[in-house]
C-alpha positions in Angstrom: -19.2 56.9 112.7 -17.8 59.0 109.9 -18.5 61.9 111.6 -16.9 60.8 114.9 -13.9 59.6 112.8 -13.5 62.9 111.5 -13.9 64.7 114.2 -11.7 62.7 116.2 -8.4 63.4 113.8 -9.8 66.8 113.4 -9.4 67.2 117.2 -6.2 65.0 117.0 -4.2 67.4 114.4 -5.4 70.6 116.6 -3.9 69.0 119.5 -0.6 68.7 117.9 -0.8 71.9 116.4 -0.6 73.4 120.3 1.8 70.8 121.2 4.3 71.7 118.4 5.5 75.4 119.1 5.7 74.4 122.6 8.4 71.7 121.9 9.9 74.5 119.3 10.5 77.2 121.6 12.7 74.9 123.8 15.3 75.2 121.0 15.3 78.5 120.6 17.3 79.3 123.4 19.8 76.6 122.3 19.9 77.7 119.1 20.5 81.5 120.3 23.2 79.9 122.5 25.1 78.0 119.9 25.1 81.2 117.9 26.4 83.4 120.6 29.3 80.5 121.1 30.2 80.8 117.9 30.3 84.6 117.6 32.7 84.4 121.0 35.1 81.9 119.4 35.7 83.9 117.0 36.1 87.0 118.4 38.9 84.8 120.2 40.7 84.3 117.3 44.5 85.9 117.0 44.3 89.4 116.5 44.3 90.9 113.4 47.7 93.5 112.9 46.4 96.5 111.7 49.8 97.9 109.8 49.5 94.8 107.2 45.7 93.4 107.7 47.6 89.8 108.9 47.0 87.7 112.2 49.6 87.8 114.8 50.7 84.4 115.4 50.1 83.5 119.6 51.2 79.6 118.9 54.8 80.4 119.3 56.7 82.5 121.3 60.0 83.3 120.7 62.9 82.7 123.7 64.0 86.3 125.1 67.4 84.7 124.5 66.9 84.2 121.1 67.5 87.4 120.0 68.4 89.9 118.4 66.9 89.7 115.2 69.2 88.3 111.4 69.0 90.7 108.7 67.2 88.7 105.8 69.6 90.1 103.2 72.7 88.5 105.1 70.9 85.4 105.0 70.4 86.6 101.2 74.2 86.8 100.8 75.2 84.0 102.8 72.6 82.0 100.3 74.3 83.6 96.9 77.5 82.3 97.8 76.4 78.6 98.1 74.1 78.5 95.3 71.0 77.9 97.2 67.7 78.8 99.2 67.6 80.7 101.7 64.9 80.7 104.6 65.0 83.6 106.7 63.0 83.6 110.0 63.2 86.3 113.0 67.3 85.4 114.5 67.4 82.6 112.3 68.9 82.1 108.8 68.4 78.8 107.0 70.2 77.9 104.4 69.5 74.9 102.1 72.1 73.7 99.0 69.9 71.1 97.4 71.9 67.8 95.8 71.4 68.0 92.5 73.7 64.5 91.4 73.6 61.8 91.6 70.0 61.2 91.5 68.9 59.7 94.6 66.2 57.2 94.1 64.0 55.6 97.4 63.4 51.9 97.1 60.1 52.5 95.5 61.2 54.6 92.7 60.6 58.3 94.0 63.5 60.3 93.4 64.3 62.4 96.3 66.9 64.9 94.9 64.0 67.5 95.4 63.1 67.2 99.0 65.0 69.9 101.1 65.9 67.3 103.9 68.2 65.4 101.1 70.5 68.6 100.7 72.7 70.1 103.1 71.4 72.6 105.8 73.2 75.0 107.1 71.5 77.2 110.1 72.6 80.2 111.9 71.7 82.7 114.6 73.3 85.6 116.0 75.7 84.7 118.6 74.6 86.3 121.3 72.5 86.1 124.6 70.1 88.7 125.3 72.0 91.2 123.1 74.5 91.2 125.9 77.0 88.5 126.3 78.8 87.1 123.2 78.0 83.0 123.4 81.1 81.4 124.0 81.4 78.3 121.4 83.8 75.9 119.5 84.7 77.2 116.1 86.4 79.4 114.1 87.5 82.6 113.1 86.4 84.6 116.7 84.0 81.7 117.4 85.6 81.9 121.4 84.3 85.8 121.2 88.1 87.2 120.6 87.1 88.3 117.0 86.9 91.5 115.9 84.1 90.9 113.8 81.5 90.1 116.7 78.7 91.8 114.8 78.4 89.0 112.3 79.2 86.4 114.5 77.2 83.4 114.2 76.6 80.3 116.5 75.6 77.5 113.7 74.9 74.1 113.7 73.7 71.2 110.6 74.0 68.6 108.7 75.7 67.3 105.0 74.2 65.1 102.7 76.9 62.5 101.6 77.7 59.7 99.9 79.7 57.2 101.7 82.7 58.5 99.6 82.1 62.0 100.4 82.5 61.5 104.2 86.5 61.7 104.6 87.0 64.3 102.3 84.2 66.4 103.7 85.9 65.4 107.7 89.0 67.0 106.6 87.8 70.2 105.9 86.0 70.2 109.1 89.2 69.4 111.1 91.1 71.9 109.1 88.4 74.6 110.3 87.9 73.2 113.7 84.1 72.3 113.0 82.6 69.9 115.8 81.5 66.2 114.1 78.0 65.3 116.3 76.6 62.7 114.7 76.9 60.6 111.5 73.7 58.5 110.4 71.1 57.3 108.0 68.2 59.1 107.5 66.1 56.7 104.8 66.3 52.7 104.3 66.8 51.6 100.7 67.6 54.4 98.7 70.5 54.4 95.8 72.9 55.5 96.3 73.2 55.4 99.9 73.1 58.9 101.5 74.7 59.7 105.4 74.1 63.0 106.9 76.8 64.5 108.4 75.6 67.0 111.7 77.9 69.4 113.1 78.3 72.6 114.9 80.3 76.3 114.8 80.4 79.5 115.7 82.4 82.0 114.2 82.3 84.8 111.7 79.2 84.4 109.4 81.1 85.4 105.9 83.6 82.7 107.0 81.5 80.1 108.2 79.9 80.1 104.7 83.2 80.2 102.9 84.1 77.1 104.7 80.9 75.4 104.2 81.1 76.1 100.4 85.1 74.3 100.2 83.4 71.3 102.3 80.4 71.2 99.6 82.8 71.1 97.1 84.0 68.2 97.7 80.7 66.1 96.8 79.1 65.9 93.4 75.9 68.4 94.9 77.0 70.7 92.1 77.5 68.6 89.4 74.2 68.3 86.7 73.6 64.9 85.7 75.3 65.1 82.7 78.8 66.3 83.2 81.3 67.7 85.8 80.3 71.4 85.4 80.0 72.1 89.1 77.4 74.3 88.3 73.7 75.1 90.0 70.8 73.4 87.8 67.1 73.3 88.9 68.1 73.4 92.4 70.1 77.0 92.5 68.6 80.0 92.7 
């Protein structure tokens, strides 16, 4: 009986031996074919731009009435002048003036004086349509196209950061420069102070939009440090 036993898992193990590369080579065709899908999908990839070795973006495609292109350093300059960031970006020119007093706490604590969104944003594109017609908007200095200026001639929308005490002295200026109001509303629940954002709209001369922006930013604290009336740029300016 030993003998049988033997040679019965003896004859077992061979059997399994032959069965096993059979079952194998099944998934070698899979395997090759997983590999091959995986070398297409990344051949699919963005190409790769060979003047600066970086990907060309396919996500987003930009309008054909978007353009022309904003020079970065005007958005540089239009920055220096408010004492803030500036985010340049194909036609558009962001330009964020962080508040930097009073401190602005959420109701758990966090103090949110960091965070771009509690600031004032200011954005801008060339006011044009297909570098040919001059887009005919509300606003100020040339903003209906008459200006003499129409190379730097912005259309620009966005919003203030205020306290509520802020929000008539801030509407003045506006009126004065013929700014459109377009909404006024809360953006957080809880915080202290309470902040409302202020959205609006232009178009006009780029150099004077800013100026006018600046004299409406004035008259908030945003400048002030936390301990004084200095009006003057702290970890927020440049």
């Amino acid at each position: 009986m030993n003998k049988l036993t033997k040679l019965s898992v003896v004859s077992v193990l061979a059997i399994a031996m032959m069965i096993i590369p059979i079952t194998n080579s099944g998934k070698v065709p899979n395997i090759l074919a997983q590999s091959q899908s995986a070398t297409s999908q990344k051949e699919s990839q963005p190409p790769a731009d060979s003047a600066n070795n970086t990907q060309v973006g396919q996500v987003f495609t930009f309008n054909e009435k978007s353009k022309p292109v904003n020079d970065p350093k005007k958005c540089a300059t239009f920055v220096s002048e408010l004492k803030g960031k500036a985010i340049p970006d194909y036609n558009l020119c962001d330009v964020v003036v962080y508040r930097q007093a009073p401190e602005i706490t959420r109701n758990d604590g966090l103090v949110m004086n960091n965070f771009s969104g509690i600031g004032h944003y200011i954005e801008m594109v060339p006011a044009v349509l297909n570098n040919t017609n001059i887009f005919m908007g509300n606003g100020s200095s040339g903003g209906n196209g008459t200006g003499n200026n129409t190379g730097n001639l912005k259309a620009a929308f966005g919003e203030f950061a205020l306290l509520d005490s802020e929000v008539i002295p801030v509407r003045e200026v506006m009126q004065k420069y013929d700014w459109t109001e377009t909404s006024l509303h809360h953006h957080l629940l809880g915080e202290t102070p309470k902040i409302l954002f202020l959205h609006w709209s232009v178009t006009g001369d780029g150099n004077e939009l800013i100026k006018q922006a600046k004299e409406m930013i004035m008259q908030t604290s945003t400048y002030q440090n936390l301990t004084g009336n200095s009006k003057t740029p702290s970890s927020a300016g440049p």
